[in-house]
Backbone as CSV, one residue per row, in Angstrom:
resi,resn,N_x,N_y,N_z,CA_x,CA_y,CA_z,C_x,C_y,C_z
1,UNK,69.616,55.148,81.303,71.004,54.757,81.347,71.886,55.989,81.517
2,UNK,72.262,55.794,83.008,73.016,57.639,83.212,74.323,57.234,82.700
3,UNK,75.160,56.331,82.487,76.793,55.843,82.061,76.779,55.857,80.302
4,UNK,75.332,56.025,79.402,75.506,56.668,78.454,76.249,57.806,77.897
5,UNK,75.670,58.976,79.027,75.945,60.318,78.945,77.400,60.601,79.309
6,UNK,78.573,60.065,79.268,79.852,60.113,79.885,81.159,60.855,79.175
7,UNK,81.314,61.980,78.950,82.345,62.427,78.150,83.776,62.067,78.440
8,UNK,84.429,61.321,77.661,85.844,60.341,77.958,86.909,61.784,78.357
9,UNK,86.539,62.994,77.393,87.512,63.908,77.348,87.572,65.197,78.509
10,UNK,86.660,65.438,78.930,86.159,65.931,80.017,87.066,66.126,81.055
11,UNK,87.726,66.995,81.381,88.585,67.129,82.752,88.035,67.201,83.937
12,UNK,88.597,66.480,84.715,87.164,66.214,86.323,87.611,67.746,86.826
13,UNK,86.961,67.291,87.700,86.997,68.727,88.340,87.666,68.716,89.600
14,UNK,88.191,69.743,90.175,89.094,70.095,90.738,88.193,69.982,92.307
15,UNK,89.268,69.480,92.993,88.888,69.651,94.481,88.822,70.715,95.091
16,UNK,87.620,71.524,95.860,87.464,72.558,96.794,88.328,72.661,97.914
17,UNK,88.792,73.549,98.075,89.699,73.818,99.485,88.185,74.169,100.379
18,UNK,88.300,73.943,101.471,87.415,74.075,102.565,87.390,75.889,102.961
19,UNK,86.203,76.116,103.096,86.288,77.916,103.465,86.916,77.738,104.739
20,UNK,87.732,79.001,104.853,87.735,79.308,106.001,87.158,79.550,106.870
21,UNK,87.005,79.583,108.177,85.959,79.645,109.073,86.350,81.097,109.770
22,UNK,85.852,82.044,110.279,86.129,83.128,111.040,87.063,83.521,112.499
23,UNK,87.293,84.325,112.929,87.959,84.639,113.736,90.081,84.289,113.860
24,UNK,90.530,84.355,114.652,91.978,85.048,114.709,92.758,83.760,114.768
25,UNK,92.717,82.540,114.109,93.231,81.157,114.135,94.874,81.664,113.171
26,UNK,95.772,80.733,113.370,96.683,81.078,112.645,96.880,80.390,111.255
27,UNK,95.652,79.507,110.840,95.640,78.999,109.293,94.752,79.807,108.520
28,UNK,93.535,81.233,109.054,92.976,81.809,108.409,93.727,83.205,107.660
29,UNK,93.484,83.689,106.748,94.422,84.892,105.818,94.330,85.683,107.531
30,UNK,93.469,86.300,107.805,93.340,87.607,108.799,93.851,87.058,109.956
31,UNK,93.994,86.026,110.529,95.038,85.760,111.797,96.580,85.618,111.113
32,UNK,96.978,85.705,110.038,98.093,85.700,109.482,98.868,86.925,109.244
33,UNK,97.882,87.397,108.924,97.780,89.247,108.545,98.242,89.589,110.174
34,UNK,97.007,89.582,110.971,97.049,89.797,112.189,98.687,89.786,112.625
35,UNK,99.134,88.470,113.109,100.267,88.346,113.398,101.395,88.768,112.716
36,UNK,101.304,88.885,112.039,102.442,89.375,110.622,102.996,91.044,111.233
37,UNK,101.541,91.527,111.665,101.677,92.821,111.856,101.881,93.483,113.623
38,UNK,101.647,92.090,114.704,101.483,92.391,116.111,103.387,91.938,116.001
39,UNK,103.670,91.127,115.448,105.012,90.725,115.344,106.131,91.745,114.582
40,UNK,105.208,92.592,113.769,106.431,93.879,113.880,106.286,94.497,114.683
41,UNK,105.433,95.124,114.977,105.455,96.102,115.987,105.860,95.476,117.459
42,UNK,106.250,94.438,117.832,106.999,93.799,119.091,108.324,93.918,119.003
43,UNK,108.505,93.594,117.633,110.204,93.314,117.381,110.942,95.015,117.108
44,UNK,109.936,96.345,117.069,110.581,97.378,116.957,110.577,97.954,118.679
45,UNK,109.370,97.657,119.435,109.039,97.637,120.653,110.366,97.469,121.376
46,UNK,110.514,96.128,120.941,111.383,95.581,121.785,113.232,95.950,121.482
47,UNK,113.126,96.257,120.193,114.610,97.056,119.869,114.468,98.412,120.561
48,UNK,113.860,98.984,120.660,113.849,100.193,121.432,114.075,99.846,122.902
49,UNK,113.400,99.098,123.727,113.529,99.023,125.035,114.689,97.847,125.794
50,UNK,115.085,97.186,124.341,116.109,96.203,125.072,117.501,96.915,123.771
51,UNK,117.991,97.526,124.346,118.959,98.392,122.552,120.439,97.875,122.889
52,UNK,120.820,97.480,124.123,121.979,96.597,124.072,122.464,95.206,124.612
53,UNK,123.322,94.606,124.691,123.352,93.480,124.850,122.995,92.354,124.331
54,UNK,122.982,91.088,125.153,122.251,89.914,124.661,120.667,89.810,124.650
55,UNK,120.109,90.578,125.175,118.610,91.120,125.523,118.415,91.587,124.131
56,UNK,118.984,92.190,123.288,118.413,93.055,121.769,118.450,91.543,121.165
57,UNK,118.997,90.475,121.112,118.770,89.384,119.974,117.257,89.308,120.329
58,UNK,116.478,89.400,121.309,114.983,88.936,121.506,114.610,89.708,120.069
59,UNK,114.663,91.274,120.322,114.068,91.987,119.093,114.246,91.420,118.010
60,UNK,115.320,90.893,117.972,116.081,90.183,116.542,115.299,89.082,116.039
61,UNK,115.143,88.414,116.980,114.476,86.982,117.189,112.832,87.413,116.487
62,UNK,112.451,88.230,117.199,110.938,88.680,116.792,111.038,89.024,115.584
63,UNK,111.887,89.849,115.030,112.149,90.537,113.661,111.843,89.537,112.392
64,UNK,112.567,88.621,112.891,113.350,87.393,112.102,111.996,86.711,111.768
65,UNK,111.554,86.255,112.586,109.605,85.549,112.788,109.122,86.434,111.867
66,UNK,108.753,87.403,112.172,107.638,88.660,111.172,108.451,88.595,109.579
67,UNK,109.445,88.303,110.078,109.920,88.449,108.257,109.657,87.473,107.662
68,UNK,109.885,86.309,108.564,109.591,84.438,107.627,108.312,84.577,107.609
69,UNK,107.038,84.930,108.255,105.456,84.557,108.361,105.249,85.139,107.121
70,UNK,105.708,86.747,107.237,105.101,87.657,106.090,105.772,87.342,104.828
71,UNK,107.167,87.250,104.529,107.023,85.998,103.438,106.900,85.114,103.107
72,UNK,106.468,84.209,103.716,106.237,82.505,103.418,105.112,82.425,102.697
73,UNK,103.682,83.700,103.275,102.486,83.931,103.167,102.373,85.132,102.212
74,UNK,103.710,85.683,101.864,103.155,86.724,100.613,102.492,86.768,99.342
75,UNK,102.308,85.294,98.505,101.764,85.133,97.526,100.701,84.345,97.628
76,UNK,100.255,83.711,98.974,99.261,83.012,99.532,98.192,83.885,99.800
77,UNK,97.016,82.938,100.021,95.680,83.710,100.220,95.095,84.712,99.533
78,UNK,93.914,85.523,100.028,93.240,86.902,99.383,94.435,87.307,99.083
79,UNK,93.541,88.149,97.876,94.280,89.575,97.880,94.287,90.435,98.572
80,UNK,93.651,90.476,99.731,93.683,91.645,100.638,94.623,91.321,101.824
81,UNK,94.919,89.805,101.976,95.797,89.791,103.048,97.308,89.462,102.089
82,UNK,97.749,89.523,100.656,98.882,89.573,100.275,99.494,91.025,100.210
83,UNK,98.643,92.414,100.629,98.939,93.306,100.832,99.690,93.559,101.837
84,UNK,98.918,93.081,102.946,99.379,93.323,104.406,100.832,92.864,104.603
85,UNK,101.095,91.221,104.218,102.097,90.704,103.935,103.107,91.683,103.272
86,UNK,103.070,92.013,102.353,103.993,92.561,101.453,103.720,94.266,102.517
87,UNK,103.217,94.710,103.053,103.430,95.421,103.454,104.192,95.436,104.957
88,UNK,103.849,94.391,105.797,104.673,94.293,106.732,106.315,93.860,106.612
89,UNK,106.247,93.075,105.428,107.639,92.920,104.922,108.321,94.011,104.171
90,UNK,108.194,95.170,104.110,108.512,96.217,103.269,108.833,97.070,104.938
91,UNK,107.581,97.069,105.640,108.229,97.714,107.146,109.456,97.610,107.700
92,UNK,109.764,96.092,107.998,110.385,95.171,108.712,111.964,95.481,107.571
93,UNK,112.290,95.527,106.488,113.658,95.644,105.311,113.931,96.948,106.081
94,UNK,113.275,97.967,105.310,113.301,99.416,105.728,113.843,99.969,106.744
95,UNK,112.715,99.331,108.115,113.284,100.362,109.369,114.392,99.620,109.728
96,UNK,114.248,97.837,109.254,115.663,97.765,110.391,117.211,98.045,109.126
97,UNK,116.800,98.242,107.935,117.639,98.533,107.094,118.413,100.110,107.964
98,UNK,117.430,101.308,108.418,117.780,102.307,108.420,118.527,102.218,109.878
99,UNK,117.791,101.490,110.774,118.353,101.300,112.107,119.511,100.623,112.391
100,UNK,119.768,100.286,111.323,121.344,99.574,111.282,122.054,100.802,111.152
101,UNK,121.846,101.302,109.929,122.473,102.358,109.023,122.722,103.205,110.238
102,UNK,121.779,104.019,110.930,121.943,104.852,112.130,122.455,104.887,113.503
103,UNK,122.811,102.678,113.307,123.406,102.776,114.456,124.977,102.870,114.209
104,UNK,125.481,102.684,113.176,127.048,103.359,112.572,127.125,104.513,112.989
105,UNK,126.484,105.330,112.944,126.823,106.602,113.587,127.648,106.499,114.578
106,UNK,127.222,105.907,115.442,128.176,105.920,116.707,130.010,105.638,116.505
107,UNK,129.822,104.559,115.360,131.071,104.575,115.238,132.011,105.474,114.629
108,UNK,131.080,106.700,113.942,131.596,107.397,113.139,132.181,108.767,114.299
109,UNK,131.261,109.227,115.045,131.774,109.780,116.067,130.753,110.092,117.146
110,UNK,131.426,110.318,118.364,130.720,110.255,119.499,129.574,111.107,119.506
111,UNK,129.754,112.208,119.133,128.998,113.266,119.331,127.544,112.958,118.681
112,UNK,127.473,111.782,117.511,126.260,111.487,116.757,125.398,110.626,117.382
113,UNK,125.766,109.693,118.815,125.364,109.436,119.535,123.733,109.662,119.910
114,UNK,123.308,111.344,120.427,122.137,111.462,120.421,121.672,111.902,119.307
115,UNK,122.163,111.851,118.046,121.590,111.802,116.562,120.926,110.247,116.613
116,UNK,121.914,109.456,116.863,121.182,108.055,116.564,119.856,107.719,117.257
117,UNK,119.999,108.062,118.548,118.676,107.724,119.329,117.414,108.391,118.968
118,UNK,117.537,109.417,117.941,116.627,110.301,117.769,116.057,109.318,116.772
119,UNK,117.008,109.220,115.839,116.627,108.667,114.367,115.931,107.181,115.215
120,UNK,116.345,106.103,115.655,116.166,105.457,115.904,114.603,105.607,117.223
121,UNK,114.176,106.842,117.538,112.900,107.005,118.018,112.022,107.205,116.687
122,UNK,112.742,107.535,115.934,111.650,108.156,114.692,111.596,106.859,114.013
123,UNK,112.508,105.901,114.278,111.959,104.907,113.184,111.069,103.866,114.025
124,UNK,110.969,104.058,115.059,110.155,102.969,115.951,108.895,104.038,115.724
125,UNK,108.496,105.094,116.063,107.175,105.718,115.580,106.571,105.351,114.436
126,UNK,107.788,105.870,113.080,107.168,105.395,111.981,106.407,103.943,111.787
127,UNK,107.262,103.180,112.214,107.127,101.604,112.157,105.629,101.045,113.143
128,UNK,105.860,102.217,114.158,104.669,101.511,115.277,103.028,101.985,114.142
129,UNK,103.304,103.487,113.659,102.089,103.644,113.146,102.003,103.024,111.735
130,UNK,102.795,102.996,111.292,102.492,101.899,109.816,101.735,100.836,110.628
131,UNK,102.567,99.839,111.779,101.890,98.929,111.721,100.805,98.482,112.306
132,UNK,100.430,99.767,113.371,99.258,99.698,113.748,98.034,100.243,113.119
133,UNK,98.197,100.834,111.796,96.888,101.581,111.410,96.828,99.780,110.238
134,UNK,98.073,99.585,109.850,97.720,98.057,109.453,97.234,96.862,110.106
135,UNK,97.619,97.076,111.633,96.967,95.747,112.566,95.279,96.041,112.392
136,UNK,95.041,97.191,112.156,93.436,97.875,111.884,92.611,97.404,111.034
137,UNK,93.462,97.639,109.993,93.149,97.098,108.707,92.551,95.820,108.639
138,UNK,93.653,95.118,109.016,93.678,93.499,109.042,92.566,92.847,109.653
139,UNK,92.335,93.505,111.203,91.377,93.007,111.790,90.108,93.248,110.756
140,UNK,89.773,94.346,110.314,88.871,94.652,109.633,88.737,94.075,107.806
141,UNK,89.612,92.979,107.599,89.785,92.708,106.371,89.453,93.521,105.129
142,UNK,90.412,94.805,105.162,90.756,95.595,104.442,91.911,95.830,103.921
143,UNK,91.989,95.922,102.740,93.570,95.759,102.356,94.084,97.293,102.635
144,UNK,95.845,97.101,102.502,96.322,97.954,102.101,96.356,98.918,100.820
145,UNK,96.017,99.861,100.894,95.865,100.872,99.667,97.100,101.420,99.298
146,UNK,98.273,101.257,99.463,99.465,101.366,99.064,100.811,100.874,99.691
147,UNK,100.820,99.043,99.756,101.331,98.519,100.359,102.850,98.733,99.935
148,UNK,103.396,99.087,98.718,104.938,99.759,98.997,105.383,100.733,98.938
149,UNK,104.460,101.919,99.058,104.610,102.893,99.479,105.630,103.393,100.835
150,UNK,105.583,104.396,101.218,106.521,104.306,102.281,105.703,104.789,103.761
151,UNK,104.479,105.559,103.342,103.404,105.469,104.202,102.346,104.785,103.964
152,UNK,101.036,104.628,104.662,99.817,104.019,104.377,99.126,104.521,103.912
């Protein structure tokens, strides 16, 4: 008689989420990661090469994406891809925090002009190699080793 053995108090047990399956899908942690991080580095790409007009909202547009993915997904999944997250979202505040900041210059006076473009090359470098030694990472499901840091 197996309905003998039945503990009334017993909490059932919890339903399994299904493993993930491998490769670059956008419901697995590492295609999330992935994109989190090909989507900054487009949206600084693209502020650099489109820097005025109605053409710079694209960058904006991209910016805007990498910021909602990488937080929507920051407390989700591994721990190795809530790094990446929190690290591409720490990129994405920062440079365009500073690239704002540097593009006042101009208004402050003319002459700071090729100050800004400088600063604003240095922050697309910084930003490209943060986020490409992180697109690295990611592929390789390795976390970040000092995701708010200000380097990697």
């Amino acid at each position: 008689m197996s309905h003998d053995n039945v503990t009334p108090f017993r909490p059932r047990p919890k339903p399994m989420k299904p493993q993930q399956r491998g490769g670059l899908g956008l419901k697995t942690h590492r295609g999330k990661a992935v994109l989190a991080h090909l989507l900054t580095l487009a949206a600084f790409a693209l502020n650099w090469f489109l820097p005025t007009g109605p053409l710079s909202l694209i960058g904006m547009a991209v910016g805007i994406a990498a910021l909602v993915l990488a937080y929507s997904n920051r407390g989700e999944g591994m721990p190795w891809a809530a790094t990446h997250h929190e690290h591409a979202l720490r990129t994405l505040i920062i440079g365009y925090s500073i690239w704002v900041l540097g593009s006042l210059l101009i208004y402050i006076s003319r002459f700071l002009g090729l100050a800004t473009l400088f600063l604003h090359l240095a922050i697309v470098i910084w930003a490209g190699l943060r986020a490409a030694i992180a697109l690295v990472l990611a592929l390789l499901r390795k976390p970040i080793p000092n995701p708010k840091g200000a380097f990697i």
